[in-house]
MARDRENFI-761030 format. One line per field, with one value per residue (C-alpha): chain; residue in three letters; residue number from 0; y, x, z. Coordinates in nm, 4 decimals, always signed. Layout:
N
ch c(A;...)
aa c(ALA;...)
i c(NUM;...)
c2 c(Y;...)
c1 c(X;...)
c3 c(Z;...)
end
This chain:
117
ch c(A;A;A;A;A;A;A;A;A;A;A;A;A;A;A;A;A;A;A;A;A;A;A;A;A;A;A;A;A;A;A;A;A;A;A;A;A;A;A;A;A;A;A;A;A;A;A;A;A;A;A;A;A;A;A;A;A;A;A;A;A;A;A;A;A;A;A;A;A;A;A;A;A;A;A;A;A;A;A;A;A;A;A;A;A;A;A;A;A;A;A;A;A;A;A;A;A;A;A;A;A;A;A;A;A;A;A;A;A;A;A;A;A;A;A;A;A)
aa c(UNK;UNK;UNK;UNK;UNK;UNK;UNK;UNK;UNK;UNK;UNK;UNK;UNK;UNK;UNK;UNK;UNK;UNK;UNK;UNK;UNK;UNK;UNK;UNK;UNK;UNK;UNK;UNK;UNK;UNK;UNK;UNK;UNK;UNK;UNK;UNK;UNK;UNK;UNK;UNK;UNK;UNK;UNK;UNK;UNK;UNK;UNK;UNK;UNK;UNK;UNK;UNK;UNK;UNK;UNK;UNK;UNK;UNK;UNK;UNK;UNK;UNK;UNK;UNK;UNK;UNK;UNK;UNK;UNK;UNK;UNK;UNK;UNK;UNK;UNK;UNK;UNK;UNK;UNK;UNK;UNK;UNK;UNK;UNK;UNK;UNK;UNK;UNK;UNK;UNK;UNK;UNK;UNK;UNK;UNK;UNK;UNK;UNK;UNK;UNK;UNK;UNK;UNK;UNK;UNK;UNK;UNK;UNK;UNK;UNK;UNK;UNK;UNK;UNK;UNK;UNK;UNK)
i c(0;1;2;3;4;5;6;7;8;9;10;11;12;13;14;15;16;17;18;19;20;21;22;23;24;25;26;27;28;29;30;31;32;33;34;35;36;37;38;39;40;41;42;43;44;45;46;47;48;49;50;51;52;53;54;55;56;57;58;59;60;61;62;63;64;65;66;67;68;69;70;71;72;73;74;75;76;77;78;79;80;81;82;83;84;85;86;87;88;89;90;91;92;93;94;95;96;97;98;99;100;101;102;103;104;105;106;107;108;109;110;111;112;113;114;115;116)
c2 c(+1.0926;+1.0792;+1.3244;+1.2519;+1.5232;+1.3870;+1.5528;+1.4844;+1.5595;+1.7732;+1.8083;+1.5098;+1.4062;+1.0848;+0.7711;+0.9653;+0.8881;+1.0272;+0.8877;+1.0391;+1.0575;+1.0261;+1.1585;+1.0354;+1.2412;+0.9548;+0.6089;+0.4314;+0.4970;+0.1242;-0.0735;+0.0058;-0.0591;+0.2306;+0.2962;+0.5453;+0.7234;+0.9728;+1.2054;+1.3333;+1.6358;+1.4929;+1.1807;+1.0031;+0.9030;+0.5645;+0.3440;+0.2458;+0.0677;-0.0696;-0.2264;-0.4226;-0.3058;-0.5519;-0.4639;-0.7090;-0.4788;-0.4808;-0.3135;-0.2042;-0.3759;-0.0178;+0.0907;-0.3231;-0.3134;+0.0859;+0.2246;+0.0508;+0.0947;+0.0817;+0.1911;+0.2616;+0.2451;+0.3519;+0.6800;+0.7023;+0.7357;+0.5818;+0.5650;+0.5327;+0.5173;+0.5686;+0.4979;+0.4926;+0.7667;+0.8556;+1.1322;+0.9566;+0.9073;+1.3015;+1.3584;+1.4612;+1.1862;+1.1267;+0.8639;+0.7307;+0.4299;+0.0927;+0.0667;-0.2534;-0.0371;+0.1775;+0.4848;+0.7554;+0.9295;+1.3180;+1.3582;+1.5785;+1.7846;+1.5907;+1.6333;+1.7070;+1.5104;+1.6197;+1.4216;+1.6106;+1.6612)
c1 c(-0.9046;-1.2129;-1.3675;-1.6564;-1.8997;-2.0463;-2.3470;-2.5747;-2.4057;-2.5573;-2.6688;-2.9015;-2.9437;-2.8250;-2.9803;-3.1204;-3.0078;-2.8763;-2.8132;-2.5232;-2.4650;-2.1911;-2.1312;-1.8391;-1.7528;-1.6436;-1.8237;-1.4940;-1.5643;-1.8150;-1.5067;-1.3838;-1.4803;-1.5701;-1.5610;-1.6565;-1.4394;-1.4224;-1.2239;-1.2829;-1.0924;-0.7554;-0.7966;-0.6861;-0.8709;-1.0980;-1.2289;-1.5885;-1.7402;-1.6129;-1.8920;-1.7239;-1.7842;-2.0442;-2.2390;-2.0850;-2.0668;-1.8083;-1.7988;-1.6213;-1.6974;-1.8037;-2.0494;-2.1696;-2.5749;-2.5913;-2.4640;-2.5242;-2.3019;-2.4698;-2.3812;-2.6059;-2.3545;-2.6071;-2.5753;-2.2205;-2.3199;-2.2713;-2.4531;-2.4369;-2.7379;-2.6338;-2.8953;-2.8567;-2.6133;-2.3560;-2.1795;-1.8367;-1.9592;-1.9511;-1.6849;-1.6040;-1.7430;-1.5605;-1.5929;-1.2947;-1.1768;-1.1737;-0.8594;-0.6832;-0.6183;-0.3314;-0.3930;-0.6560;-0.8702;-0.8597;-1.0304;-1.3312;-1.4422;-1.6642;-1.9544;-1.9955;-2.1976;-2.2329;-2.4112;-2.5264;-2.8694)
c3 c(-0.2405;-0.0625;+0.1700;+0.4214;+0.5444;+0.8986;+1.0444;+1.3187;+1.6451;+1.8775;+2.2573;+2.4003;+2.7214;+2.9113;+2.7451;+2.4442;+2.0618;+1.7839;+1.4104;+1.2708;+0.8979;+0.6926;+0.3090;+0.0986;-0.2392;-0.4713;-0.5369;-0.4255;-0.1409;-0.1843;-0.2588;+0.1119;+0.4702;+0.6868;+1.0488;+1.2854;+1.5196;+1.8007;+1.9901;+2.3154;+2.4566;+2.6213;+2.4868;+2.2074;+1.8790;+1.9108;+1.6854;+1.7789;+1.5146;+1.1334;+0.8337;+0.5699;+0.2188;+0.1732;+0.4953;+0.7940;+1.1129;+1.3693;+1.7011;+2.0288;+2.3567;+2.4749;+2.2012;+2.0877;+2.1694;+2.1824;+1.8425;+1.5448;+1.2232;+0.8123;+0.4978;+0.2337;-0.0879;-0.3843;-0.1969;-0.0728;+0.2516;+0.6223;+0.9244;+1.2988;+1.5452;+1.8780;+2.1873;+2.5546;+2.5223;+2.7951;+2.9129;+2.8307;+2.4851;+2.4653;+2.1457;+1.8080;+1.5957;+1.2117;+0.9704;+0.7576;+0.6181;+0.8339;+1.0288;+0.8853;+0.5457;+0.7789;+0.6460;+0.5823;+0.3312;+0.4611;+0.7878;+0.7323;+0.9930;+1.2303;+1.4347;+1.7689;+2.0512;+2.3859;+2.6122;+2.9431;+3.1365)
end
């Protein structure tokens, strides 16, 4: 199993940025794509944005030109750089496998972003 550390969150202000990171335990964690997720109080989970193992990004129409998704597999790790940040993008943020696997690695516990002036 692999378990992901995020980090990054915090408090920024409408339109600001953030780059989240993302640490995996175990190397296998290369053979797989990732994606990021959030969860916002009341709502359900979201997928916002998925990289192939071998680097090919995908996104969601409400994140594509704002947040950008990389991996960085020589150190196990996984990115997202958000900009022009909304209050509706105000959530728990996690990163886990890609969703066409079906299932899940452990969910680690996620970092927070609140967006608010």
């Amino acid at each position: 199993q692999v378990q992901f550390v995020e980090s990054g969150g915090g408090l920024v202000q409408p339109g600001g940025s953030l780059r989240l990171s993302c640490a995996a335990s175990d190397r296998i964690f290369r053979t797989y794509d990732v994606g990021w997720y959030r969860q916002a109080p009341g709502k359900q989970g979201e997928l916002l944005a998925q990289i192939t193992y071998d680097g090919r990004p995908d996104y969601v129409d409400s994140v594509k030109g704002r947040f950008t998704i990389s991996r960085d597999n020589a150190k196990n790790m996984a990115y997202l750089q958000m900009n022009s940040l909304k209050p509706e993008d105000t959530a728990v943020y996690y990163c886990n496998k890609g969703r066409k696997y079906g299932s899940y690695f452990p969910w680690g516990q996620g970092t927070q972003v609140t967006v608010s002036s």
